[in-house]
C-alpha positions in Angstrom: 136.6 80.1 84.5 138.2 83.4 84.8 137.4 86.1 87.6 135.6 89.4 86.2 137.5 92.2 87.7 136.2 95.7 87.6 138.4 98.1 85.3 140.3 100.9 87.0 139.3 103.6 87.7 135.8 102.7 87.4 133.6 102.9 90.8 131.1 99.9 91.2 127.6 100.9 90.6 125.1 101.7 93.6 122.1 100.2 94.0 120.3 103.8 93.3 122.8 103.8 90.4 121.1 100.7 89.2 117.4 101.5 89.4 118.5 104.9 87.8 119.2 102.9 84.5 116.7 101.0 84.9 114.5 103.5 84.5 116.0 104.9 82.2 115.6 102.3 79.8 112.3 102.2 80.0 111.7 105.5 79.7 114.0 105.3 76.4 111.8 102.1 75.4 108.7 104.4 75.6 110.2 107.1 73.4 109.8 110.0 76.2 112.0 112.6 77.2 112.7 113.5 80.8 110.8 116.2 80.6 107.9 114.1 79.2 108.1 112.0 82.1 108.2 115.0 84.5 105.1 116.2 83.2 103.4 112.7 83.8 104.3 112.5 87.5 104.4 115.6 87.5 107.5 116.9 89.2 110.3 119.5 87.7 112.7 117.6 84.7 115.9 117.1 87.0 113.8 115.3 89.5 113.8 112.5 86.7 117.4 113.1 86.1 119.2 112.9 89.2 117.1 109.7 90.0 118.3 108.4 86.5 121.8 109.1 88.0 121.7 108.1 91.2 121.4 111.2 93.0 118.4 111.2 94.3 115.8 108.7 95.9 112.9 108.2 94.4 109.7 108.5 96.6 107.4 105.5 96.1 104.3 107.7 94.6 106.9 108.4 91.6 107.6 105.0 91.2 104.3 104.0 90.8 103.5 106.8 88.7 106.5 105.8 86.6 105.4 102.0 86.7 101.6 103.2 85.2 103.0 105.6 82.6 105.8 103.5 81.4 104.1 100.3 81.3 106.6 98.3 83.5 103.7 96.5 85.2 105.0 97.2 88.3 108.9 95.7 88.0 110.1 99.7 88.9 107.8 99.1 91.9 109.4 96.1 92.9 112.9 96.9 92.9 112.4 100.3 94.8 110.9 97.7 97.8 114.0 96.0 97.6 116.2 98.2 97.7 118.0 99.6 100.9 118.0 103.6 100.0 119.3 104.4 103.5 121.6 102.4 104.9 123.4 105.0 106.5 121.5 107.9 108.3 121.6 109.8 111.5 118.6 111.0 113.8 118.9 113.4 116.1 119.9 111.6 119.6 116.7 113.0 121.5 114.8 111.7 118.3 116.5 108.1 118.0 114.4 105.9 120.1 111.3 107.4 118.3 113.2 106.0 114.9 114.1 102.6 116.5 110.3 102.3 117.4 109.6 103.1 113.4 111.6 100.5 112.0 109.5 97.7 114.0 105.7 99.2 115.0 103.4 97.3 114.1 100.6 100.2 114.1 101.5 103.9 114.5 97.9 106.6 115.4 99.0 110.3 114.4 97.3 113.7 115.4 99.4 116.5 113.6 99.0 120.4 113.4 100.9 123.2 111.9 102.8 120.7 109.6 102.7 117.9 107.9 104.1 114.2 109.7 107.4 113.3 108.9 106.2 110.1 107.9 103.9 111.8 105.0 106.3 114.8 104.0 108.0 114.7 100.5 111.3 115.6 100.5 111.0 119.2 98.5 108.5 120.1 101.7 110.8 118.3 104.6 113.9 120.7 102.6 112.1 123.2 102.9 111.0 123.2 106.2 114.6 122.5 107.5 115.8 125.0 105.6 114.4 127.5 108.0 116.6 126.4 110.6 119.7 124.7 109.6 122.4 125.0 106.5 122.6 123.4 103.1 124.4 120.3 104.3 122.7 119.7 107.7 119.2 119.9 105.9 120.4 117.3 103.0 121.4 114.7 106.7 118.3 115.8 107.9 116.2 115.3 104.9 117.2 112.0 103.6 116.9 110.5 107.7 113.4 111.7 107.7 113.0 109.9 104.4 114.5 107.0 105.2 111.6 106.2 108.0 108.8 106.4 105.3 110.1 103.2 103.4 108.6 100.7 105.1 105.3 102.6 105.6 104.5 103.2 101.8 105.7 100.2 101.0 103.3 97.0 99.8 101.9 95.6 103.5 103.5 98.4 105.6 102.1 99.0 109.0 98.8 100.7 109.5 98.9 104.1 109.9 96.0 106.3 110.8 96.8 109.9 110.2 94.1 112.9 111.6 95.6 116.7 110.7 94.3 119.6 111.9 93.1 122.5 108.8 96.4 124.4 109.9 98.7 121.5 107.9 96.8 122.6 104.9 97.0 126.5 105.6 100.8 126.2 106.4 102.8 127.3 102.9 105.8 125.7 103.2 108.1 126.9 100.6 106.1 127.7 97.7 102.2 126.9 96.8 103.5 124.3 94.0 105.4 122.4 97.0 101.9 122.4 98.8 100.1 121.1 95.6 102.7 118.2 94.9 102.7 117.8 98.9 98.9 117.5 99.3 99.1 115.5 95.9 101.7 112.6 97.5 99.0 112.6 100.8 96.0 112.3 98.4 97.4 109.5 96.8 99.4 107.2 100.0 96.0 107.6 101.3 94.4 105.3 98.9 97.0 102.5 100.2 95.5 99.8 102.2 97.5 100.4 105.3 97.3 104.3 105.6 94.1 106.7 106.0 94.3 110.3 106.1 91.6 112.6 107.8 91.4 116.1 108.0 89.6 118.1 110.5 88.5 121.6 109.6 88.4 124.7 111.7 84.4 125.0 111.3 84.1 121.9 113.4 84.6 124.0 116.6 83.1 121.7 118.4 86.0 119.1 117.8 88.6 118.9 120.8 92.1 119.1 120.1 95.2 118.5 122.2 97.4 121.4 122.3 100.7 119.2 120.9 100.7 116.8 117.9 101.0 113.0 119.1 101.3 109.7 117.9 100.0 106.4 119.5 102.8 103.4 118.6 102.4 99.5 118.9 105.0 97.7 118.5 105.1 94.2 117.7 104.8 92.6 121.6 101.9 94.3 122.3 103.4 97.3 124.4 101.9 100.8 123.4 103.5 103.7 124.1 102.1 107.8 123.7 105.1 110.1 121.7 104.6 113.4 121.6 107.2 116.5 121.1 108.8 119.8 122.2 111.5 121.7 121.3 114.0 119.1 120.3 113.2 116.6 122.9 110.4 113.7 122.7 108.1 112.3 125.1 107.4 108.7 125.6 104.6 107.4 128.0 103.3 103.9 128.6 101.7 104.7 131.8 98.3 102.8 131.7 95.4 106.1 132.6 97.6 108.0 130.3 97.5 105.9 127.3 93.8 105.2 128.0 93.2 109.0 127.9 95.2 109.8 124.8 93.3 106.5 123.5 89.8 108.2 123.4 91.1 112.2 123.0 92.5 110.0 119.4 88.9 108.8 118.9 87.6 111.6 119.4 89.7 113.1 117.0 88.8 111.3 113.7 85.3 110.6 114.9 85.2 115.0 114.6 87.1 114.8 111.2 86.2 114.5 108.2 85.9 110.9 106.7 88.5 109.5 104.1 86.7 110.1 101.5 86.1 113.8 101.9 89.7 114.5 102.8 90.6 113.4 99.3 88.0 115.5 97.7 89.6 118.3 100.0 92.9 117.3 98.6 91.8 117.7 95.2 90.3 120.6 95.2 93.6 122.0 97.2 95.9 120.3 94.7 93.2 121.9 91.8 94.5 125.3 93.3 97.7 124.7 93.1 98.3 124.3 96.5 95.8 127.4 97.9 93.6 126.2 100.4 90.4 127.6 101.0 86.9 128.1 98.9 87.3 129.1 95.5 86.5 132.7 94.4 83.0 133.2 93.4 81.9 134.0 90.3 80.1 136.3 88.9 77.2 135.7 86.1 77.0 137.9 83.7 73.6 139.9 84.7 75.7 140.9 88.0 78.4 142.4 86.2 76.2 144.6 84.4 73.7 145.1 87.3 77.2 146.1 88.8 78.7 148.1 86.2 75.2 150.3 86.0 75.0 150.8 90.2 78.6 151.9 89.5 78.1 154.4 86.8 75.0 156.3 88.5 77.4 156.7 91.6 79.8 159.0 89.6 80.5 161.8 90.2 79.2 165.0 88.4 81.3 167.4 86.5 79.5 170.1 86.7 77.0 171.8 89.3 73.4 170.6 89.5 70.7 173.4 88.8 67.4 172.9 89.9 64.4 173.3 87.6 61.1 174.6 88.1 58.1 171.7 88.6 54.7 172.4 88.0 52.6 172.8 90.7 49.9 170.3 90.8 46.1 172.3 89.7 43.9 172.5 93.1 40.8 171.1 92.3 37.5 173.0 92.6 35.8 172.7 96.1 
């Protein structure tokens, strides 16, 4: 039996490579386009088309969304698990250990404010909140570490994770409104996984306490816990017993003040119905109350010409 070589010249296929033609066959096998696809998702046309060439890793809410809409039953699903999309990334050194407790924790408990958790972000919103800060092609490192420790969270059986955010995530713009709708979008939908729930807790809860840092609680898999939280590039650990017990109940506090699962995702819809905006809607007006308005409006303008005064009868004295 001969050997099969590989032709020259020719570079050996990745494994992103590979699930890039494999979806692009089925996409082909359901007659859409790319930007058919897009729309379904929804996400801009070369989204689909550097993940159909290997350039880009697909985030597991597209691959379901792909799965449903291309009738693969879930094969796309599947191979995306299997697949190792980062075997070679860099942290940050003071942000390492936090990483290595990732890869094994058996249960992470996350407080957040001002942005969204890394473990949560999509990768438009994490580019665009290291763009801020750092170049082109420290933000693509950057990105595609931060990335690689969702994997094993939004994947079938990942670890629980318990997420609370504070309103301001939501405020926060980062980037663009329409990278806040898809972002709220991906939380709306990871949060209906069995392993993850997502609370939100508003600023008219005033009553709520919150810690003046974002924090996770982490357990790995022999039991230890240990408190994380962060500063300016440097992180925290803690496994001191009276402070884990105090960060313990400030936690369950926390989501016993937010709102329940199920109105966070009514929050996120109606965010993601705005196109990202957060906030109440703008009232509307009936119809009676624009013309109610309209008439106040016209008796309030003003005159073109001066006002003369006319003479009014005097009323008749009566007879005494």
């Amino acid at each position: 039996m001969s050997r099969r070589t590989t032709a020259p010249n020719v570079e050996a296929a990745t494994t992103a490579d590979v699930f890039g033609e494999v979806l692009r066959y089925f996409r082909e096998e359901a007659s859409l386009t790319q930007k058919a696809l897009a729309e379904h998702i929804p996400c801009d046309r070369s989204q689909v088309a550097r993940v159909e060439s290997g350039d880009r890793v697909p985030h597991d809410t597209f691959v379901k969304t792909c799965d449903r809409v291309l009738g693969t039953n879930g094969a796309l699903m599947r191979l995306w698990v299997r697949i190792d999309w980062y075997p070679e990334v860099e942290h940050p050194d003071w942000f390492r250990r936090r990483a290595e407790m990732d890869e094994v924790a058996v249960a992470v408990l996350e407080y957040q404010q001002q942005t969204m958790p890394g473990l949560l972000q999509t990768e438009e919103y994490a580019t665009a909140q290291f763009g801020q800060v750092s170049g082109p092609d420290e933000v693509a490192d950057r990105v595609m570490a931060r990335m690689s420790r969702q994997q094993r969270f939004l994947s079938p059986g990942g670890p629980l994770y318990l997420v609370v955010l504070d309103e301001s995530c939501l405020r926060n713009i980062m980037g663009s409104p329409a990278i806040m709708a898809r972002q709220v979008a991906h939380l709306r939908a990871v949060g209906a996984q069995p392993n993850i729930r997502i609370q939100v807790i508003p600023g008219s809860h005033t009553e709520a306490v919150l810690p003046n840092t974002s924090m996770s609680l982490i357990t790995l898999p022999d039991g230890q816990e240990w408190v994380y939280s962060e500063s300016l590039d440097r992180g925290h650990f803690s496994n001191a017993p009276d402070v884990l017990a105090q960060h313990k109940q400030t936690y369950d506090l926390l989501r016993a003040d937010a709102l329940s699962a199920r109105e966070t995702a009514a929050l996120f819809d109606a965010v993601i119905e705005r196109n990202g905006h957060y906030g109440p809607a703008e009232p509307q007006r009936s119809v009676l109350g624009e013309e109610q308005l309209q008439r106040k409006q016209r008796r309030q303008l003003p005159r073109t010409r001066p006002r003369v005064p006319r003479p009014r009868p005097r009323p008749r004295q009566q007879d005494r």
